[in-house]
C-alpha positions in Angstrom: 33.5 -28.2 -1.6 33.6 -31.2 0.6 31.5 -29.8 3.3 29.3 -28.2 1.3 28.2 -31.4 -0.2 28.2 -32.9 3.0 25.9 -30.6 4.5 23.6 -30.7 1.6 23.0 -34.5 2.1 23.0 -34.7 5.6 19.6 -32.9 5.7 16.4 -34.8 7.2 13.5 -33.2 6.1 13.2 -30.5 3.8 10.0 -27.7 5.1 8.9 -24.5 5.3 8.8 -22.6 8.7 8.4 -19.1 10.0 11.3 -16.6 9.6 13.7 -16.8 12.4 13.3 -13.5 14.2 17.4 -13.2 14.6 19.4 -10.6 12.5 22.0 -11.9 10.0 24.5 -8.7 11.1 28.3 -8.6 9.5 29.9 -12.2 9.7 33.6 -13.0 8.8 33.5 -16.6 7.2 36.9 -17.5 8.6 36.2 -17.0 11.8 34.8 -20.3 14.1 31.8 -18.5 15.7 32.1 -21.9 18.0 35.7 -20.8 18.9 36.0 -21.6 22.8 38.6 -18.3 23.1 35.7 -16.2 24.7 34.5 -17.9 27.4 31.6 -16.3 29.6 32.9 -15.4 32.8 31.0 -17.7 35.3 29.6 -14.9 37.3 27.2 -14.2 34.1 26.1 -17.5 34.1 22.3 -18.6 33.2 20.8 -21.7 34.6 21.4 -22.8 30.9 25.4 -22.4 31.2 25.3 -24.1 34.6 23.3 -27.1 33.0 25.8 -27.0 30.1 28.7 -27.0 32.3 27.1 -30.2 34.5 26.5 -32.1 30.8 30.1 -31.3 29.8 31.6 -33.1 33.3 28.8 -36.2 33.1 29.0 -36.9 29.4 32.3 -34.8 28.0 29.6 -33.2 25.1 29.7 -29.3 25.2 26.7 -28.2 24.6 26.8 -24.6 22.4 23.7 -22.4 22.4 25.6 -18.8 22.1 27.2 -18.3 18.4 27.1 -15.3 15.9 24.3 -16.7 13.2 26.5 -18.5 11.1 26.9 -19.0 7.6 28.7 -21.7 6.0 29.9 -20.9 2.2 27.6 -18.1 1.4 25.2 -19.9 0.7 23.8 -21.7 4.1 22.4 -19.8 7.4 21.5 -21.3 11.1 20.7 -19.1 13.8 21.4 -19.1 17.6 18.2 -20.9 19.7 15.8 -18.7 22.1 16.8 -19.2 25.4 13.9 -20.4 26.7 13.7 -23.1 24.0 17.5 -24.2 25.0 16.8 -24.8 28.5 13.6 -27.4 28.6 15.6 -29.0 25.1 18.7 -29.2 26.8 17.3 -30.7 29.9 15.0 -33.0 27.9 16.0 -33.6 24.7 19.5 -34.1 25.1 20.1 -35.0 29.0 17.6 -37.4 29.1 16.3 -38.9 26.2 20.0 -38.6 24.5 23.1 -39.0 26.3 22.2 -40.7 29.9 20.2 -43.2 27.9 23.3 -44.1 25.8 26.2 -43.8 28.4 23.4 -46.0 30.9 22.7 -49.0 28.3 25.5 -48.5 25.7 28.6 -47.8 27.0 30.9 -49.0 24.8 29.4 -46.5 21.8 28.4 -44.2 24.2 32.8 -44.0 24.4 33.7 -44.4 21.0 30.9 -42.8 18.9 29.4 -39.6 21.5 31.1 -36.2 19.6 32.8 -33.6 21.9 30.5 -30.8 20.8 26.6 -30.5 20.1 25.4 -27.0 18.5 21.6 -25.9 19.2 20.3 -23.8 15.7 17.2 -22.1 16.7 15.2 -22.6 13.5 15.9 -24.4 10.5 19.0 -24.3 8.0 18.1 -21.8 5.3 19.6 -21.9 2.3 20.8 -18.3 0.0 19.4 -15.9 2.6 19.1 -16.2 6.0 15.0 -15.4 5.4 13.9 -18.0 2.9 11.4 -20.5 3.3 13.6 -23.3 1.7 14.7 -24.9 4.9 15.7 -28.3 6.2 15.5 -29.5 9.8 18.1 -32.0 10.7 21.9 -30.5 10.4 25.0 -32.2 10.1 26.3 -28.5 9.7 30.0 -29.0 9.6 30.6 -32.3 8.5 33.3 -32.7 11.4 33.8 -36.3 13.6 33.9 -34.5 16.7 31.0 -32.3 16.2 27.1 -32.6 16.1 24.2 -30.1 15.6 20.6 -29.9 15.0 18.1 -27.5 13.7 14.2 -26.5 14.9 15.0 -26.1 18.5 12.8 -23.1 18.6 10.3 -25.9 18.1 10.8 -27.5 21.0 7.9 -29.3 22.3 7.2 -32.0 25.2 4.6 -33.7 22.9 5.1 -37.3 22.7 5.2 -37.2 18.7 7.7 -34.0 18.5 10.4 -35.8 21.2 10.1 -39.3 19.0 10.8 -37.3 15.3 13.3 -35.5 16.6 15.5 -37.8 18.7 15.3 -40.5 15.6 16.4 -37.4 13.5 19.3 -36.5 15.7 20.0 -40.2 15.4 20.0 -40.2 11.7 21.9 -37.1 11.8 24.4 -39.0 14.3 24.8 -41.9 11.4 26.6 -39.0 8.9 28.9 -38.8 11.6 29.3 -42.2 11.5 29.7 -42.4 7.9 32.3 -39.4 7.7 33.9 -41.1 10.3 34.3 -44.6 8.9 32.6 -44.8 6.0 30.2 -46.8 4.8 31.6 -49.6 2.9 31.6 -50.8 -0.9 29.3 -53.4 0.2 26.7 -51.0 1.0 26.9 -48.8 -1.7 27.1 -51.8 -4.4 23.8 -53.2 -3.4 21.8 -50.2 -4.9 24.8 -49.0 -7.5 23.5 -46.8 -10.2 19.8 -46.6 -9.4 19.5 -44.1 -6.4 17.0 -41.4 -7.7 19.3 -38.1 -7.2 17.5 -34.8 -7.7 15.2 -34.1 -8.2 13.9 -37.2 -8.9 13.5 -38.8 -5.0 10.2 -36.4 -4.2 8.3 -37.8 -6.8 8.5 -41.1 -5.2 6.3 -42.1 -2.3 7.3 -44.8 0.4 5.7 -47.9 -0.7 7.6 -47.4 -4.1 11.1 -46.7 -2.6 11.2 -49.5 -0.3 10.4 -52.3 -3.4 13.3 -50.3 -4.5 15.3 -50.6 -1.8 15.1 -47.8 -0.3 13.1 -46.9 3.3 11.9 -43.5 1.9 12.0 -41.5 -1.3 15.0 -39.2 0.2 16.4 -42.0 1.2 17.2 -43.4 -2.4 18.3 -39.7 -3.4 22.1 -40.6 -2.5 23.8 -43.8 -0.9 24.9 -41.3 2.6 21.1 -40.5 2.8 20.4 -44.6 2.2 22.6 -45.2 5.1 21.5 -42.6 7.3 17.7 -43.4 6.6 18.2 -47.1 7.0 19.6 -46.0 10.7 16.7 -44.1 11.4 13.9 -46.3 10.6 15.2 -49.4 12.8 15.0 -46.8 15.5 11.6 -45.3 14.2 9.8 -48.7 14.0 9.7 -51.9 15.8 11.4 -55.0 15.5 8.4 -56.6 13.9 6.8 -53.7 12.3 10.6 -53.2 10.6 11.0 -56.4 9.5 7.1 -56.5 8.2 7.8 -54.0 5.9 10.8 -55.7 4.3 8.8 -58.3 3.7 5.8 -56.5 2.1 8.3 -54.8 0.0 9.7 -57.9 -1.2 13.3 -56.0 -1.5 16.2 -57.9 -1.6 18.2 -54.9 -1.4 16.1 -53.5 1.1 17.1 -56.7 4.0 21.0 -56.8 2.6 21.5 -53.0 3.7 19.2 -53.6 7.0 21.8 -56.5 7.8 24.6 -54.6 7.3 23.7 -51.9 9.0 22.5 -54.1 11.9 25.6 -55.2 12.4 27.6 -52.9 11.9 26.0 -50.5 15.0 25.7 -54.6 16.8 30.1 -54.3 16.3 30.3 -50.3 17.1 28.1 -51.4 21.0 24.9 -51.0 20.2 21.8 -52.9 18.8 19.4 -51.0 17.1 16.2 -52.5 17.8 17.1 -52.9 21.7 18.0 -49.6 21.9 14.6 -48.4 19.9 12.7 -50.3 23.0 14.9 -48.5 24.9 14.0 -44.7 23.3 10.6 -45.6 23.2 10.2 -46.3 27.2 12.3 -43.2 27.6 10.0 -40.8 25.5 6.3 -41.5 27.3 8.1 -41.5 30.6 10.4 -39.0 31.1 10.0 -36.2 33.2 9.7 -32.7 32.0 
């Protein structure tokens, strides 16, 4: 029940999307679909595997692109990627904008906080059938330390504004693994005790709102692991000064006492999150595809 709950609130952005063109076929739910005990003999390797294997000796993440669609509880469905999507995200997405950046300027979280295992989903995480439209985007999927995952890699795009959403989602995604990890403190979770919105009550409420209540979005105030992870994500999704403008238009007290946490807390774990923000930013508008 655990992970199911985790799971639930670990999800970024709830959306619609096209139906995944992969078919759902007979699944055993004990069985780890991301088991290593069938390993591709390397003479069927794809430029993909090869890539994989290079990430895997560099970084010590294993990249996993090849599953049975999964289903976790009987409830929630992720699909495999398209291999031509997995290649140019793989090479892009996580090589560069990801893991070099954070080994080259953050070492010591790049050590302590980088999980062992990174699972592509081709579309998005649907939710009763494997063909619904209720979807969400970001995946913590298994609510494990040592394992990551995102959804909408079939979306893959080099646009500037696609590679900047989704690396500050994988980022927020990466701050559940944090918080499962470590937790995130009774300090945090007093400062906004008893009025986070729940559901369905946080999409009625619009940014401005949220943050005079504390909270940088409307999702964010749904839960206090959502608070956390969206309080990550927007000192990476704005500036220094553009962040600590909108604390002050919001005139949340709340809003600055989870910021400082939060700021140092990633400032004790290796990494500050505004310097590394500077950092994404250079990285997204001139990396190479």
């Amino acid at each position: 029940m655990k992970n199911i709950i985790y799971l639930i609130t670990a999800l970024f952005l709830v959306t619609g999307c096209k139906k995944d063109n992969y078919p759902l076929g007979d699944i055993d739910e004990t069985v780890d679909y991301f088991s290593k005990k069938q390993v591709k003999p390397k003479s069927q390797w794809n430029e993909l595997d090869y890539l994989c294997d290079s990430i895997q000796k560099a970084y010590g993440v294993e990249i996993i692109y090849e599953y049975t669609p999964r289903i976790i509880a009987g409830t929630t469905f992720f699909m495999p990627p398209q291999y031509d999507k997995a290649l140019p995200y793989t090479k892009v997405m996580l090589d560069k904008l990801w893991l070099n950046l954070i080994k080259e300027k953050h070492p010591k979280f790049f050590n302590k906080e980088t999980p062992i295992e990174f699972i592509l989903a081709g579309g998005f995480v649907h939710f009763n059938d494997p063909t619904t439209t209720a979807t969400a985007a970001g995946a913590g999927m298994n609510a494990q330390y040592y394992r990551l995952g995102m959804g909408g890699v079939n979306n893959f795009s080099t646009s500037k504004s696609w590679l900047w959403n989704h690396i500050v989602t994988l980022y927020h995604e990466h701050a559940h693994q944090i918080d499962h990890k470590y937790g995130r403190g009774d300090d945090f979770d007093r400062v906004s005790q008893g009025r986070y919105y729940g559901i369905p009550g946080y999409a009625s409420v619009n940014n401005t709102n949220a943050r005079k209540d504390g909270f940088w979005t409307g999702y964010g105030g749904y839960a206090p692991e959502e608070d956390f992870a969206t309080t990550v994500e927007y000192m990476l999704r704005l500036t220094k000064a553009e962040h600590t403008e909108e604390i002050r238009k919001s005139g949340s007290a709340d809003l600055e006492d989870k910021y400082k946490m939060i700021h140092q807390r990633y400032v004790d774990m290796g990494v500050d999150l505004h310097e590394l923000q500077v950092q994404l930013d250079s990285v997204v508008y001139k990396v190479n595809y």
